[in-house]
Structures are given as C-alpha cells and as structure tokens.
N, C-alpha and C positions, 0 to 999 in steps of 0.2 A: 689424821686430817679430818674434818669435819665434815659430814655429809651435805651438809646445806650451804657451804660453801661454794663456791662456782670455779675454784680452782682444780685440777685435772689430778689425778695422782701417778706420781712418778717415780719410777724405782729408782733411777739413777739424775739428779738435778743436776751432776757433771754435762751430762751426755748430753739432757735437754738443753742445757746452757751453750753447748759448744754448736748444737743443732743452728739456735739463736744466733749467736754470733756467725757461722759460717753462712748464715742467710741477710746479716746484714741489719740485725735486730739486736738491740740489749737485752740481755735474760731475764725474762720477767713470766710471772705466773696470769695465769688466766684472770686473778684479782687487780692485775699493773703492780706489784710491790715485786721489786728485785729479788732476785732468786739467792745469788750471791754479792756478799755487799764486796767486799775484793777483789772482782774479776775483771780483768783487764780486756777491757774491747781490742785492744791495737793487737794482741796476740791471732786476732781472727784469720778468717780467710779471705774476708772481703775490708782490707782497714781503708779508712781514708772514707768513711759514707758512714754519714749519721746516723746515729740510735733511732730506732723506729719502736714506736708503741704497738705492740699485735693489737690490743683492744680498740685501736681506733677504727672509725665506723669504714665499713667496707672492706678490711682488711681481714678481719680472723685470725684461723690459721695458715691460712697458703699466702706464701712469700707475693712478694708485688712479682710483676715482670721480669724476667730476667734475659739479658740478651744470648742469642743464640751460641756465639761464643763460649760462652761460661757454661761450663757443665752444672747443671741443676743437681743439686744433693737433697734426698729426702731421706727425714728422720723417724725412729717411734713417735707415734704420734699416742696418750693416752687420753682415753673419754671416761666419762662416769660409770658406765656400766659393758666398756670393750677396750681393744687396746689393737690399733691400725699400726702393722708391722710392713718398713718399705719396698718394696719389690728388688731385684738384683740390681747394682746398677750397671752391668756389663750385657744386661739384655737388652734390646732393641726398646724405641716407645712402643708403648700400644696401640693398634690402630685405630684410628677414626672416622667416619663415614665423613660427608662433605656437611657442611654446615647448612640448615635451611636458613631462610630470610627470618628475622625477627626471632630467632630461637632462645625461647624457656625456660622451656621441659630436659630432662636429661633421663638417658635410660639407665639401668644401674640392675645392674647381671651378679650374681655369685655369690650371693646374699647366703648366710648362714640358714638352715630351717630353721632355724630356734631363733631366727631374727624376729622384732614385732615393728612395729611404725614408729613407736617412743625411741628405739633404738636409732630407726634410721633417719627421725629430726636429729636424736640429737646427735649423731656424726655430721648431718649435712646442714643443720643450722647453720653454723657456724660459717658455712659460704656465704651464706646471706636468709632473707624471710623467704620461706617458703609458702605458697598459694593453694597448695594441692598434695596429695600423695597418693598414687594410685599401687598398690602392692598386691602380687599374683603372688599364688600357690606354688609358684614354680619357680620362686629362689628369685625372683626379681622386681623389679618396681618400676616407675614414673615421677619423677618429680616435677614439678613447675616452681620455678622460681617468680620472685614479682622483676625481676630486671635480669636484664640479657649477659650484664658482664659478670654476674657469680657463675653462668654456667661455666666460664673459663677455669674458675676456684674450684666448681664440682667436678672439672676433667683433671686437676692435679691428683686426686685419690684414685685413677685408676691405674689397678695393677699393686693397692694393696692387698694386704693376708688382712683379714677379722678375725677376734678369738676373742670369745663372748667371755668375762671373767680371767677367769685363770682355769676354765676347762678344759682338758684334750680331746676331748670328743668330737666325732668324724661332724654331728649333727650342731656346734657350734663354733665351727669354723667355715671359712669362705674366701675365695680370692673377687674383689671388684675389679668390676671392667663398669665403667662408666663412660657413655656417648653418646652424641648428640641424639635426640628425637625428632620427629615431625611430629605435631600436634595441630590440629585444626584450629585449636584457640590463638597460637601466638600467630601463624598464619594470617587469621584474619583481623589480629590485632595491628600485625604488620601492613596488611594492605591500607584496613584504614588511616591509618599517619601515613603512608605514603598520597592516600587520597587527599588527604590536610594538606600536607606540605604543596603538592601539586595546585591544591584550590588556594593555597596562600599565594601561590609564586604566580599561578593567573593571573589573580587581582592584583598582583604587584604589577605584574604586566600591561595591566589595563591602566592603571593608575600614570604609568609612563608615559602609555601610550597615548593617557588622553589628554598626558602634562605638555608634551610633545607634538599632538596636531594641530595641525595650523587654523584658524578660526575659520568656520563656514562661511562663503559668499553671503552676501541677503536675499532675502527671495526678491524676483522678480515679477511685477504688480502685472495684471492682467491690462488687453489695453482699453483705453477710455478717450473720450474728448480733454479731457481736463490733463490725463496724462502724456496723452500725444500734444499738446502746444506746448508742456514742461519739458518732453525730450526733441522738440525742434527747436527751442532755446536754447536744450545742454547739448545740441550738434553744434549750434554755433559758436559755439565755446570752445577753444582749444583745449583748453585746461579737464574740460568736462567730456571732453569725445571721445574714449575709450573707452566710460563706464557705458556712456548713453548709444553708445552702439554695438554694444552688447546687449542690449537691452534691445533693440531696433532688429537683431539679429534674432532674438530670443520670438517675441511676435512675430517675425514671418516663420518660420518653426514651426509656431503653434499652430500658424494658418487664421490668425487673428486679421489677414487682409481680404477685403471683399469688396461688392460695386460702388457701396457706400462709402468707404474711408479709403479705397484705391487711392486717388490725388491726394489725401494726407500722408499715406506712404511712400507715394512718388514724390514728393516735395523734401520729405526725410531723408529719400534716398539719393536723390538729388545735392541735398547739404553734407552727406559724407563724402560723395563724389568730388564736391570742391574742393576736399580737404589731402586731394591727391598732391596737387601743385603744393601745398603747406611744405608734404611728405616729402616730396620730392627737394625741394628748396633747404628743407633740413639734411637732407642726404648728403647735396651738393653743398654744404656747409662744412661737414663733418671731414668727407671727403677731403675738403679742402684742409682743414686744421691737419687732418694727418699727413698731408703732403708736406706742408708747412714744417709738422714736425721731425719729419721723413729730412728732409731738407735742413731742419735745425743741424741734427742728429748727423747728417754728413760733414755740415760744414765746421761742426765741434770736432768731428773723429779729423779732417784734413787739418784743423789747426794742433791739435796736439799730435799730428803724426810730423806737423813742421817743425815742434818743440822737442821731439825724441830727433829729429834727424840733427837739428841746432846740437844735443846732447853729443851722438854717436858722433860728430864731426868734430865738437871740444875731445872726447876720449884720442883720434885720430891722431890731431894735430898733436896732445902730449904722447904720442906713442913714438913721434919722431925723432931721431935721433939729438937734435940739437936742446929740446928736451927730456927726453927719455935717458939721459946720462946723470942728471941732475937728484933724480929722485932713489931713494934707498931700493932693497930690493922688495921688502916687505910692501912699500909702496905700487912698486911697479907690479906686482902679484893682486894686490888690490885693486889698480887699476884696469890691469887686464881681466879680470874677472868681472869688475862692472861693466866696460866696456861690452865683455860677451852678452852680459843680460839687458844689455840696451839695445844691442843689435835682435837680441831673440825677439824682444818684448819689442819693435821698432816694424820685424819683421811680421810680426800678428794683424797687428792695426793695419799693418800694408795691406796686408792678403784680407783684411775683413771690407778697407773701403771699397780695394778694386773689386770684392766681390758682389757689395753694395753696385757701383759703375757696371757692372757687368748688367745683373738683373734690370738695373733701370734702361742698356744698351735693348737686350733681350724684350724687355714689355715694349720697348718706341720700336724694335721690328718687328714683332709679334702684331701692332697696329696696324704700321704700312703694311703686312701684309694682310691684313682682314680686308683692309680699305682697298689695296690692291683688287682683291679676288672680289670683293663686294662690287667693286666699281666694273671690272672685269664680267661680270658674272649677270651686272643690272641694263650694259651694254651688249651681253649678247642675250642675256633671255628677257629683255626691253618687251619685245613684243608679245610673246607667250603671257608674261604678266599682265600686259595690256588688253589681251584676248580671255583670259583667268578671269580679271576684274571685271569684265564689259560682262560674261557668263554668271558673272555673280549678281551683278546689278542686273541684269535682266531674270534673273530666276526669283529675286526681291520683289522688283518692279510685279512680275507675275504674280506675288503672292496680295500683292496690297491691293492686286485689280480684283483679284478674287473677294480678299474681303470687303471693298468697294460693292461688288455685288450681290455679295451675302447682306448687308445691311441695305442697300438702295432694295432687295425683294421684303427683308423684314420693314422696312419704312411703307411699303407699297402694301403689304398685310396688315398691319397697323392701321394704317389710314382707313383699308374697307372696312374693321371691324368698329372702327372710331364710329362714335354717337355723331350728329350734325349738330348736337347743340355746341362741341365743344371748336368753336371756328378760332379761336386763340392759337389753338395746336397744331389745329391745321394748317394753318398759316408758317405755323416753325416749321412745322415737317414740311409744306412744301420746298419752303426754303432750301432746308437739308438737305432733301431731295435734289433739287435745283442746282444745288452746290456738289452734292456727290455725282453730278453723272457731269458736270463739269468737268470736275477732275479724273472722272472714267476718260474722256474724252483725251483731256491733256495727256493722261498715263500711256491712251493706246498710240499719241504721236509720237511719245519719247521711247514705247516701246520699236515702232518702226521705223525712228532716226538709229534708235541701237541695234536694230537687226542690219540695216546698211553698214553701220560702222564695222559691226562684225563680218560682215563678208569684206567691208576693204582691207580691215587689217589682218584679216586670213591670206589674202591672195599679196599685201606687202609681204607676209611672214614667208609666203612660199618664194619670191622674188629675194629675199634677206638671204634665205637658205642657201639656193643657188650662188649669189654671191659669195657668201660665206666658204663655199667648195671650192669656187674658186680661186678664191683667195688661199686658201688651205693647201692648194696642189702647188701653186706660184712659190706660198712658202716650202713647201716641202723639194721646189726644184732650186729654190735658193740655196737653200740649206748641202744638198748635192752638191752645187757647184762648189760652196765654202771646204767642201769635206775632200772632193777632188782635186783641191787646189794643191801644191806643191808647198810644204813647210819645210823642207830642209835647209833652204839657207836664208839671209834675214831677208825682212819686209821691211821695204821702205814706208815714208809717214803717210803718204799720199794713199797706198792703200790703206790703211787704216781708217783714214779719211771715206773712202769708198764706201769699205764695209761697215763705219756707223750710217752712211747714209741710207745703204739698204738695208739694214737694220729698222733706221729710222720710218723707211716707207713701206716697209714690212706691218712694225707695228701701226702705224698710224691707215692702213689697209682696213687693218682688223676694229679703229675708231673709226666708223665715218662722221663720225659727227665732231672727230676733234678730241684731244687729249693737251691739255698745262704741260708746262714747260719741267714741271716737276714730277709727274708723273712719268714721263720722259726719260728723266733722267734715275729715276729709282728704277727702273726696267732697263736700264742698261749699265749703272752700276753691277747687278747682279753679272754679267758679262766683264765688264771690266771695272775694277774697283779705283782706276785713277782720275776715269773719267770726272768731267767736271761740269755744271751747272752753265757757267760761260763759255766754255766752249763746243757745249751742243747746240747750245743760240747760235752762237759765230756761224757755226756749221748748215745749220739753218738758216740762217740771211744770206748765206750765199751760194745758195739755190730758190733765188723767189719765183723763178720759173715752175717749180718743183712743191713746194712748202708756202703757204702762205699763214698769216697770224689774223686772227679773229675775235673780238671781241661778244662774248657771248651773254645773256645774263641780263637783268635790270637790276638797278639799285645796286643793296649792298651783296647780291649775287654777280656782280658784275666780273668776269673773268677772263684772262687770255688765254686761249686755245689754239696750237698750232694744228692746221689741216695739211693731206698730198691732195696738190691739185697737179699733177702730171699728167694726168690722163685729160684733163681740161685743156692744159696747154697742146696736148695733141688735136686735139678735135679742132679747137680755133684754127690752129696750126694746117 
C-alpha cells in the first residue's frame, strides 16, 4: 500500500469489513472505495439500516449513536504509524467524571513513552479538528477540540491497547483512559453564549413587551386662564367629562388652586357636581333595563315550562290504556323513555323558576323588613336624631361666628392701616363691615333660638323615655297574661278577635304619632300568616271609641294613619 495514501493498513479486510457491517456501515477504506466488491450487507448484524459513508464529515471513525439496548462492539482499529487494539468486551465501561458545562478538552492518560504529538493527532483527528494539544512527560495529555460533540467520538477510544508499529516493547505500548477535562477556556467560552443567549432572550422580552403595552396617557398641561374656560366647557359636556375631570382632579393635586382662580375652581367643581343627577338617572335606567330583562327572562322560562307541561300531559294521555294497546312495543319503549326525559327536563325549569320566585319573594321581604326597622328605629330614635342634628348646627353655626370675627377684626386692621386718600374702599369696607356684624347679630339670635330648642327637646326626649317604659312594662304584662292563658282546649273566634286588638293597641302604643293600615298588618302577619288586610280595618272600625283614622301629610304625601285614642276616651269619659 502506498505511503501517501490516506487509507489505514490492515492485516485482515475480512475482519475490518465485518467490523463495518456489524456497525451499520458499508465496508469501505479510508479513501470511500469499497473494500470488497461482493459483500453482502444483509448478512450483518444490524440489516435493515442504510450504508453509511465513515468519510462523511463529522463522522470518522466511531459509529454514530447507538442505543443503549444494543451492545456496542469495538473492532481493531489501524492508523498509520500504531494499531488501537479493543478492550474486553465482558469488562465493565470505563469510568467517567461528571461532564463540565461547555466541554472541549479531553484528558487522555496511558499514552505509550515513545508516543509524540504527530501520533496523538493522528489517532484523535479523526474525531474531529483539534485546537490545542497539551502533552506531559507523564504518559498523558490534553486535548481541545473546536466543538463539544467530537469529545463524545474521543470518549469511544477509551480503554484501548496502543502498540506503536509492530514493536513489543514495554516502552511502546499503552492502554487509554480518555475523560472529560475542566479547562478554563471552554468554561469561559461556555458562560459567554450563555451571556448571548440570555441577552437575546431579554431583548426579545422587551420587544413583546413593548409590542404589548398599552399606549401612555397624554400628559396633563399645567393650569392657565385659557385652559381652565376649555375644561369648564369639556365639564359641560357629557361626552367630554371623564377626560376633563381627570384633568380637574390632576390640578388640585398639584395644588395648582389659590385666592386668585379659587371661584374658577369652584365654578368647575360645581359643574361635575351637577353631573350627579346625569349619574344617577343613568343608573336608574340601567337598573330598569335589567329588571325588564329580569322579567323578560321569567316570563320566557314560565311560557316554555307551559310547553313541556302541554308535552308531559300529550306523553300521559298516550300512556293510557285505551291508547297505550294500540302502539307496538318498540313504540311504547320509545315513548316511555321520552316521556321520562320530559318530565326530568320539565322538572329543571320548575325548580330554576320557583327558584327565580323565591329570591324575588326573599329581596320584597328583605325590603319590608329594612323599611320595617328604618321606620321602627326613625320613630323611636326621632328625637336623639333631632338633638344630634340641632348639636351639629349649632357647633357649625359656632364656627361661622368665629370666622365672622376673625374677618370683621382683619377688616378693622385694614381700615386703620388704610391711606385716607383711598375713600373708594373705605366705603366697601365699611359696608362689609356693616354687613358682617349684621349677620354676627342674626347668627347670635339663631344661636340662642337653638340653645332653647335644645333644652325643650332634651327634656321632650326625657318625657318620651319615661313613656317609653311604660309602655314596655304594660307590654311585657300583656305578654304574661297571653302566656298564662290556658291552650289546651279550642279558642273561640271572638277571642282572637280580642287578642288582635291588643295586639293592635300594643303596637300603635309604641306609634304615637300613628302607623298605615299596611304597616299594620305586615306586623301582624308575622304572628299570624292568614290574617288579612280587610279585616284589620273591619276590626278597627269597630272600636272608634278605641282607634281612630287620621289623615296626615300634604299633597302628594298625603296618608292615612290609624291612632289609640283610648286613653282620650277615658279622660273625656
């Protein structure tokens, strides 16, 4: 064979051939020209998997991948100037350290002494280009590869024999152990592309991010004359009043109001304020549409629950017998099965309106009884509120006298420091003047109409109270007598009669001022659910000695209200 050749030399081209095939490769020389032109692939070990080229790039000599499954076979391998004999195959792999990040370099242990660097490219060319070779005196070396997946091609040759030639000698033979290195260069090569990748996937981030955010407000102009008569136009605008009172909101914020444009902001602030009633009006609209629809939505569910009952009642009547003999059986299996999924389906819509009727039942008692206890609650802490409110207005009132005289002494300071040429102002300020201790004057009569008021309705409120207790005791010995009364055998009507009427004069005790004929009777349904609307009246008109009716109210407040005048009737009496 020729020296300058780049084909391998081999004692036995059977042996390499079958090497070949049992890898899953066609037998070919390190030139690509077939080994044996008659050799039958399909005899291999791996048939059924295409001819591979060893010279194609990235490949070499060590097999592609193989799965774990499959037992790996290595063969002689021979080079130009050595010859890599394969380790046992019944011994264990060799071991391997853990892999670094980014790894290169490969360590390569067991190196003949008579090895040189020519030697060990050209064994480990053939994994791939090599970048580097670092070789010690100590039978081993460093490689650096320029990419990561030949070191997996340079871990196949560990755990072969080296035999430099065809010499026996102790000093040109060697077994390799080949395994991973740390090396600072591919480390740091490795950190940088992770630095990349990381700075790519940033900016992609950012790029989403900024595909994705929503476009900034506009700023918000500072305020000015010219700009404030633009935003008491855009308040008057419906269409325009969200933006421009954001904007309105933005200036007092800033603290952009002072003595000068005070009454432009109060005129501003004045035009969103009108825009409550809009608010509210829109409310009261909406509200409405959804009752509406509320109410569509019932009156569609009660018509199609008429149409499944119309259904369930057709299944019914053919289930009868004077029917029901007439039809096959396959029919009547049919029909009892539909019949079942009308009533299931029939039974749905029941249970969803009345549950519908229920909530609407629930929200009108939930009212009556707000209205109840409101009403309840405005009749007996009537006065307290009264006394509340009068304390408030007069703690007001005090405030506004106060600053009444903080300005009537700044006016009076003013005035003596004022020039005399300027009699224009003088004249205002006297005015002012003039007019503020006016209304000092008016403020201290309405303060001392409210300090009277307050003592009378302190000493009604103590007069209420005492009532109040006694009332409270009369009910609580009413209550005694009802509870010691005998239930074991029946009550005729007549008492019944009795006991709404102390009932009646019980509660209307606790109105003195009168309670409707409806309210009335929601305070004593709670007691008896039959009772009725007409015949609490009845029962009522015939004790006018006792009850009387009262028309209370002007206009369209106008109302009748039943009073107990019993105790009136005693005193005339």
């Amino acid at each position: 064979m020729d020296s300058n050749s780049l084909a391998m030399p081999m004692s036995d081209p059977n042996a390499w051939a079958t090497a070949m095939n049992n890898l899953g490769m066609a037998p070919m020389s390190m030139t690509g020209q077939p080994i044996m032109s008659d050799f039958d692939p399909s005899l291999g070990m791996m048939t059924g998997i295409a001819p591979m080229n060893p010279m194609m790039p990235g490949l070499g000599i060590v097999p592609p991948p193989v799965s774990q499954d499959m037992p790996i076979v290595k063969e002689i391998i021979h080079c130009k100037s050595c010859t890599l004999f394969p380790p046992n195959p019944n011994l264990p792999p060799p071991a391997t350290r853990e892999r670094p990040p980014g790894c290169k370099t490969v360590f390569v242990g067991g190196l003949p002494e008579n090895a040189t660097e020519q030697l060990i490219v050209e064994v480990f060319e053939q994994c791939g280009s090599i970048i580097a070779i670092r070789k010690s005196k100590k039978n081993f070396c460093h490689i650096r590869f320029t990419e990561e997946h030949t070191v997996d091609k340079a871990l196949f040759l560990s755990g072969y024999r080296v035999r430099l030639g065809s010499s026996t000698d102790k000093k040109d033979t060697g077994r390799l152990h080949v395994d991973f290195a740390q090396a600072r260069d591919d480390l740091y090569e490795w950190e940088c592309r992770q630095r990349m990748l990381a700075r790519e996937e940033r900016h992609r981030r950012r790029i989403e991010e900024d595909r994705l955010r929503p476009p900034s407000p506009p700023p918000i102009v500072h305020f000015s004359e010219h700009e404030c008569s633009q935003l008491g136009e855009k308040l008057k605008d419906d269409s325009k009043f969200a933006e421009a009172v954001r904007v309105l909101l933005t200036w007092v914020d800033r603290g952009e109001v002072n003595r000068r444009n005070a009454n432009n902001f109060y005129s501003m602030i004045q035009s969103s304020n009108s825009h409550i009633r809009r608010l509210m009006n829109e409310k009261a609209a909406h509200e409405k549409e959804m009752e509406e629809a509320k109410e569509k939505f019932k009156n569609a569910l009660a018509g199609i629950l008429v149409q499944f009952e119309q259904i369930v009642s057709v299944f019914h009547a053919a289930s009868k017998q004077k029917a029901w003999d007439h039809f096959s059986k396959a029919q009547r299996k049919n029909l009892d099965m539909w019949r079942k999924q009308a009533e299931e389906i029939r039974n749905i819509h029941n249970e969803e309106l009345m549950g519908i009727r229920r909530e609407e039942e629930m929200e009108m008692s939930d009212d009556d009884m707000e209205d109840a206890l409101d009403s309840k609650d405005s009749d007996d802490s009537g006065p307290l509120a009264q006394v509340e409110a009068l304390k408030e207005e007069n703690d007001s009132l005090r405030c506004q006298l106060d600053a009444y005289r903080n300005e009537v002494e700044l006016l009076k300071q003013e005035q003596g420091k004022a020039q005399p040429q300027r009699s224009e102002e003088d004249t205002t300020r006297q005015q002012q003047l003039s007019f503020l201790q006016q209304a000092l004057q008016g403020m201290q009569k309405q303060l001392l109409k409210l300090r009277e008021d307050l003592k009378q309705r302190e000493t009604e409120l103590e007069k209420n109270s005492e009532e109040k207790q006694q009332l409270e005791s009369q009910i609580q010995s009413l209550k005694d007598r009802i509870q010691a009364f005998p239930t074991s055998h029946a009550l005729p009507v007549s008492y019944r009669r009795l006991s709404v009427w102390g009932i009646i004069s019980t509660f209307l005790h606790v109105h003195p001022f009168g309670a409707s004929i409806e309210y009335i009777c929601s305070y004593l349904q709670r007691l008896d659910t039959k009772i009725s609307t007409t015949e609490v009246e009845t029962l009522l008109g015939r004790l006018p000695c006792t009850f009387k009716q009262e028309l209370t109210g002007v206009g369209a407040s106008l109302e009748k209200r039943w009073k107990f005048c019993g105790f009136e009737g005693i005193k005339t009496a």
